[in-house]
MIMIVEX-185510 format. One line per 10 residues: number of its first residue (from 0); their letters; for each residue x, y, z of C-alpha. Coordinates in steps of 0.05 Angstrom, whole numbers, plus 5000, padded with zeros to 4 digits. Layout:
BEGIN
NUM = a = X,Y,Z; ...
// end
This chain:
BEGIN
0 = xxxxxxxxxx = 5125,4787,5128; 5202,4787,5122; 5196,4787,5049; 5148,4848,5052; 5192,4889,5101; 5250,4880,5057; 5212,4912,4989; 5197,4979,5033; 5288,4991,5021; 5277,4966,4950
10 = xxxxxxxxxx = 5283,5005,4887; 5256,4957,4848; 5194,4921,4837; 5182,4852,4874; 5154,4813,4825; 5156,4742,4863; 5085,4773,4898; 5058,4803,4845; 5006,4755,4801; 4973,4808,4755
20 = xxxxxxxxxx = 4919,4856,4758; 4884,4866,4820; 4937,4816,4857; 5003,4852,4865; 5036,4851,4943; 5083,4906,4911; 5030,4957,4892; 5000,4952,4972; 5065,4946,5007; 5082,5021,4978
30 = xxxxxxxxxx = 5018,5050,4990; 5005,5100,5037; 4967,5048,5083; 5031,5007,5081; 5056,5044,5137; 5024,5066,5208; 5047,5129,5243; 5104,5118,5202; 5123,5041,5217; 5111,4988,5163
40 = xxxxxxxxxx = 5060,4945,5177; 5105,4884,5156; 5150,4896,5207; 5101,4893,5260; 5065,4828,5229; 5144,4809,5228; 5150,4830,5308; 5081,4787,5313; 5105,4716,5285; 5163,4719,5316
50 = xxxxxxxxxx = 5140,4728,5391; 5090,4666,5376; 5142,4626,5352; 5185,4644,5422; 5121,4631,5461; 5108,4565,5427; 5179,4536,5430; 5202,4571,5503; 5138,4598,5545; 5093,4544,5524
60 = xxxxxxxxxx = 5045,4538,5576; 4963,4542,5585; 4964,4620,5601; 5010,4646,5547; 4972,4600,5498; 4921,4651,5533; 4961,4708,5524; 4970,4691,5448; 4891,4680,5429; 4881,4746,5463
70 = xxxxxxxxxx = 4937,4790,5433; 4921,4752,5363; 4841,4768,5357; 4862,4842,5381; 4903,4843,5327; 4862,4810,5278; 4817,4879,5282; 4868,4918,5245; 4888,4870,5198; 4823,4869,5177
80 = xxxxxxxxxx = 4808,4939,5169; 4868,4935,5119; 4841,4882,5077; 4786,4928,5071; 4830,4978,5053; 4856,4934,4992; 4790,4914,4964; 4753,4985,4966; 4806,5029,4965; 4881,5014,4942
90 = xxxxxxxxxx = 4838,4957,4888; 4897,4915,4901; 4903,4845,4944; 4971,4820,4974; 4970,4755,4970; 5020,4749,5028; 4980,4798,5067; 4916,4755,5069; 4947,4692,5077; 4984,4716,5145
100 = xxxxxxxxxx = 4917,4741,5166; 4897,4666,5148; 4956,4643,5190; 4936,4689,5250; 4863,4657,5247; 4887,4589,5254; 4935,4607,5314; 4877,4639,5350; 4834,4588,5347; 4895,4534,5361
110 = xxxxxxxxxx = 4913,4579,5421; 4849,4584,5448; 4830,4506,5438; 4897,4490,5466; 4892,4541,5524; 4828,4500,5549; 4790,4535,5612; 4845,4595,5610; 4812,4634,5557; 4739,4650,5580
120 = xxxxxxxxxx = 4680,4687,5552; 4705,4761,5582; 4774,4747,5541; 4739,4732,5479; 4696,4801,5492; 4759,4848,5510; 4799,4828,5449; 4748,4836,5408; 4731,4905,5434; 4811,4913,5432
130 = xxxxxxxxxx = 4813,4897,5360; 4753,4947,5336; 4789,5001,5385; 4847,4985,5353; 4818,4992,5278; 4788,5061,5292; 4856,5073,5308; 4886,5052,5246; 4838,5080,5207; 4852,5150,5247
140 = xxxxxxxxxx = 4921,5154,5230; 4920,5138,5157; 4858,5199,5156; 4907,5247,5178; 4968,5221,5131; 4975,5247,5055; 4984,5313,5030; 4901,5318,5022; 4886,5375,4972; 4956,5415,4991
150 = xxxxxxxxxx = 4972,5401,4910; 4919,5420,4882; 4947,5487,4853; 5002,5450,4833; 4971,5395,4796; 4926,5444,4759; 4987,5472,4736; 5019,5419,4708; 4962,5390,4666; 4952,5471,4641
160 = xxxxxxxxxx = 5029,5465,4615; 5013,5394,4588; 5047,5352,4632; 5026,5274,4630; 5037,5206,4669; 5045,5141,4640; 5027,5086,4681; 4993,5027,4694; 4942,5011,4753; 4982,4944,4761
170 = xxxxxxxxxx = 5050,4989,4779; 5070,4993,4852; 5119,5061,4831; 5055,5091,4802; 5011,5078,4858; 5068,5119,4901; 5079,5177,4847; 4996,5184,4856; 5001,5176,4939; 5055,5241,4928
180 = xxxxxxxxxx = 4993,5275,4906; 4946,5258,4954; 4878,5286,4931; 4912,5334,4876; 4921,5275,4823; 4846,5266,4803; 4878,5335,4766; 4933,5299,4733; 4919,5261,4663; 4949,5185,4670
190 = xxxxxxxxxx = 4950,5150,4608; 4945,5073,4621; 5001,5041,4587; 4995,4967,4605; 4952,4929,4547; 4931,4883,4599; 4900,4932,4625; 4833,4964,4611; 4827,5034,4578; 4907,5027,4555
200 = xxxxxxxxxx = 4927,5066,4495; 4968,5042,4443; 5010,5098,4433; 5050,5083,4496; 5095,5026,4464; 5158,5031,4417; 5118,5051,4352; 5085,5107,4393; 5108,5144,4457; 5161,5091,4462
210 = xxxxxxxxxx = 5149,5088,4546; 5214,5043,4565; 5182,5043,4643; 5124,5070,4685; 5116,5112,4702; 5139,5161,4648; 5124,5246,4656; 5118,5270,4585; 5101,5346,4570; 5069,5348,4511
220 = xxxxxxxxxx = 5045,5399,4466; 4960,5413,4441; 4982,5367,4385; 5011,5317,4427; 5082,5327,4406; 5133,5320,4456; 5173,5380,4493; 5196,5343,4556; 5212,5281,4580; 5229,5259,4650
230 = xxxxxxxxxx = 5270,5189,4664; 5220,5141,4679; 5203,5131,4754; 5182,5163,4816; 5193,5238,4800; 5211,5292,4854; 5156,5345,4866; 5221,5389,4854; 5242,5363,4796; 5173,5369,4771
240 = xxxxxxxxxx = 5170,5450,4798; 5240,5459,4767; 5220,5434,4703; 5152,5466,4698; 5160,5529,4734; 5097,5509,4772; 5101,5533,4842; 5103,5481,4904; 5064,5500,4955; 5093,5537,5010
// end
């Protein structure tokens, strides 16, 4: 969870987490979901371990061990709603995401063996209800974050002036430049550059488009020759506007 907090200030990839397609902790950890009402969700998995491991070394007794199965199936409601989140919708797993959830399991169910006559039925009930409560809640805020469809006179007018991404579905800086849009980048044509990848294009590489990183914004003309290109990386929506002379939205 440490490791994760620390790639939300990084500028750069972190590749020790990221195992290929459809396994990449760098891809979900700069997603929109990455984040609730603005606070990383590492750092509060972060907060989490760390209070168990003060309970377990200093406050070690029957009804914190209580305290702890509680507060840990409560929280387990969440976590799981995000693991949904990466199979359906972000198509990306964490690896180090899952395995804390793994990790959380285990100490609930250590807790509440170890807890003995302290953790009754009701408990089990309330943190459950807790956790689904808690899930909706999740799932409310991250309704009501993104841009939604604010772009979508903007994106139309890029692709009009033949303005391109290359990217990848495996990059984490893609999967960001795509969140910018919100629902405006189903408007925006993204050639897959990755040959790993399916539906790639060979025309991204050094005999072709030459693409040094992704992603790349390329404006291109009907015959596909090049007018414009941007640095590759996370572009500025007013960069892109400066650039384009497409409007942002007021």
């Amino acid at each position: 969870m440490g490791y994760l907090f620390s790639l939300q200030f990084s500028d750069e990839g972190g590749s020790f987490c990221n195992l290929g397609e459809g396994l990449s902790c760098d891809i979900v950890n700069k997603s929109i979901y990455a984040k609730v009402a603005g606070i990383p969700v590492s750092a509060l998995g972060f907060l989490y371990f760390i209070a168990v491991l003060v309970v377990a070394i200093w406050k070690y007794n029957k009804k914190m061990l209580r305290n702890v199965a509680f507060v840990t199936i409560a929280f387990l409601g969440p976590s799981l709603y995000l693991t949904l989140i990466e199979f359906t919708v972000i198509k990306s797993i964490c690896v180090f995401c899952e395995t804390s959830k793994i990790l959380m399991l285990i100490i609930a169910i250590t807790a509440w063996k170890a807890s003995e006559k302290e953790f009754r039925q009701k408990n089990l009930t309330a943190a459950v209800v807790l956790g689904i409560i808690l899930a909706l809640m999740t799932y409310g805020v991250h309704s009501s974050t993104g841009p939604g469809d604010r772009y979508n006179e903007f994106a139309q007018c890029l692709d009009s002036k033949g303005f391109k991404m290359y990217g990848s579905i495996t990059c984490a800086y893609c999967a960001k430049q795509r969140g910018d849009f919100g629902d405006a980048f189903k408007y925006i044509e993204e050639i897959e550059c990755d040959p790993r990848n399916p539906g790639n294009v060979t025309d991204c590489g050094i005999n072709g488009k030459n693409i040094a990183g992704t992603p790349t914004w390329i404006q291109e003309d009907e015959q596909g020759r090049e007018l414009y290109r941007f640095d590759a990386g996370v572009i500025p929506f007013e960069k892109l506007s400066e650039v384009s002379g497409c409007a942002l939205p007021q």
